[in-house]
C-alpha positions in Angstrom: -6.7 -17.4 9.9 -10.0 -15.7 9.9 -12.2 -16.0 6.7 -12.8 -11.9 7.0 -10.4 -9.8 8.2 -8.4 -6.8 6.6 -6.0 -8.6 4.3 -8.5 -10.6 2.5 -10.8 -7.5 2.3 -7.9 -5.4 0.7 -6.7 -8.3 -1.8 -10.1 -9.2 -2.4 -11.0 -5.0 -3.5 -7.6 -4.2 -4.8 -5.9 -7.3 -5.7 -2.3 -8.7 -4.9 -0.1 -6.1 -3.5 1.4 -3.8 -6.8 -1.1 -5.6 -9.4 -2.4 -2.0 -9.8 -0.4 1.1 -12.0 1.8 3.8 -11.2 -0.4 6.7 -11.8 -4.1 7.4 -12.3 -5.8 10.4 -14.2 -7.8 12.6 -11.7 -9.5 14.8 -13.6 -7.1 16.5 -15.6 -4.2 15.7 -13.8 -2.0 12.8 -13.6 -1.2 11.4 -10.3 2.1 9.1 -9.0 2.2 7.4 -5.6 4.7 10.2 -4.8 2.3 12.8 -5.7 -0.5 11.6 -3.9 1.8 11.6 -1.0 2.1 15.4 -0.8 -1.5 15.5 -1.6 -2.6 13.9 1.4 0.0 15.4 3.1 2.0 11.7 4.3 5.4 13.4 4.2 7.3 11.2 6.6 9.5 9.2 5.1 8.4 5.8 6.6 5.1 6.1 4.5 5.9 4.4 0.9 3.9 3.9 -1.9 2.6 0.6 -3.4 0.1 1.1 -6.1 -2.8 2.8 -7.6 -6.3 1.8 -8.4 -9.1 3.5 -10.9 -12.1 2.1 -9.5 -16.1 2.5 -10.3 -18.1 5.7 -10.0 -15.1 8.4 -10.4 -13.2 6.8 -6.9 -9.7 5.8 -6.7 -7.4 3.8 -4.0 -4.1 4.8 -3.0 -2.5 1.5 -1.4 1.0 2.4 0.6 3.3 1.3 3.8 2.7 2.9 6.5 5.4 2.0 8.9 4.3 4.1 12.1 1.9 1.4 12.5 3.3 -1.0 10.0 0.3 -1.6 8.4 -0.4 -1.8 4.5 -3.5 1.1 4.3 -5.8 1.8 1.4 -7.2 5.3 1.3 -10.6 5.5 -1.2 -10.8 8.8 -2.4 -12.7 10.8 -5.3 -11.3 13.5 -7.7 -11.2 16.3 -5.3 -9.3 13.6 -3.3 -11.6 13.6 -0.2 -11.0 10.3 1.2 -14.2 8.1 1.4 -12.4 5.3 2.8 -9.5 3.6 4.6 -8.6 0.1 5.3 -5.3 -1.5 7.7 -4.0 -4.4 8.0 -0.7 -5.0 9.8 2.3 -6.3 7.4 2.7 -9.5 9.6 -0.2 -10.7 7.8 1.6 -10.9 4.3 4.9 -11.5 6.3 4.1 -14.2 8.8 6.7 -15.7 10.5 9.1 -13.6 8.0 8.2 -10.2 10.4 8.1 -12.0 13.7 12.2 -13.1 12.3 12.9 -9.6 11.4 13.8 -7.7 14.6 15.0 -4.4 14.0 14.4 -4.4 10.5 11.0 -4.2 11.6 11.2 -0.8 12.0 13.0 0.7 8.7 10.1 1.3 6.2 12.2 0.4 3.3 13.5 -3.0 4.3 9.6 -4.0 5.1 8.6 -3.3 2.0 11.1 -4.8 0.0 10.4 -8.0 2.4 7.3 -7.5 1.7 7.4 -7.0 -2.4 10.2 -10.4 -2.2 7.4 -12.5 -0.8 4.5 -11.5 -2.3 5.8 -11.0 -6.2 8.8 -13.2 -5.6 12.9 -12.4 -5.1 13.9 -12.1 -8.9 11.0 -9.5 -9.3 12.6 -7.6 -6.1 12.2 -3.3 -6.4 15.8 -1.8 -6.7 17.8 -0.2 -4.1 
């Protein structure tokens, strides 16, 4: 594996994958993954929130699913929410061999994700449903 490439960038910035909070302050509004959906207008339902990030110098990250491209993206953004920023990487960089395995359950958003959250935080720590 390279040294630099997008996951290392994105864990290196943001951490493990959910090691940041559910919602951030924006000025004087709170915002959830879900909200920040609408925001930047990611309605389809194959995009799913991970986490959020307070960061230096009034920015926040927004790190979700995306699984048109299957790709774990972080939008950078300020408090009027103009993005600054955006990293990919492709999920088969958490998953490994795990997404190369996964056939068809490569393309249900949901399933990935959980994958994803049972080998990255571990199966008893598993999101529900």
């Amino acid at each position: 594996m390279p040294e630099h490439n997008e996951k290392i960038l994105i864990e290196k910035e943001f951490g493990l994958l959910w090691s940041g909070v559910d919602s951030l302050l924006i000025g004087d509004k709170v915002f959830t993954a879900m909200e920040l959906k609408r925001a930047f207008d990611l309605w389809a339902a194959d995009i799913v929130g991970i986490d959020l990030h307070s960061l230096t110098d009034g920015q926040y990250a927004f790190r979700f699913y995306d699984g048109d491209d299957r790709c774990i993206v972080v939008f950078v953004f300020d408090e009027k929410l103009d993005i600054s920023r955006e990293l990919r990487a492709h999920i088969a960089e958490w998953l490994e061999e795990d997404y190369y395995g996964s056939g068809m359950e490569s393309f249900y958003a949901g399933k990935m994700v959980k994958l994803l959250h049972r080998k990255v935080r571990g199966k008893e720590n598993s999101p529900p449903g």
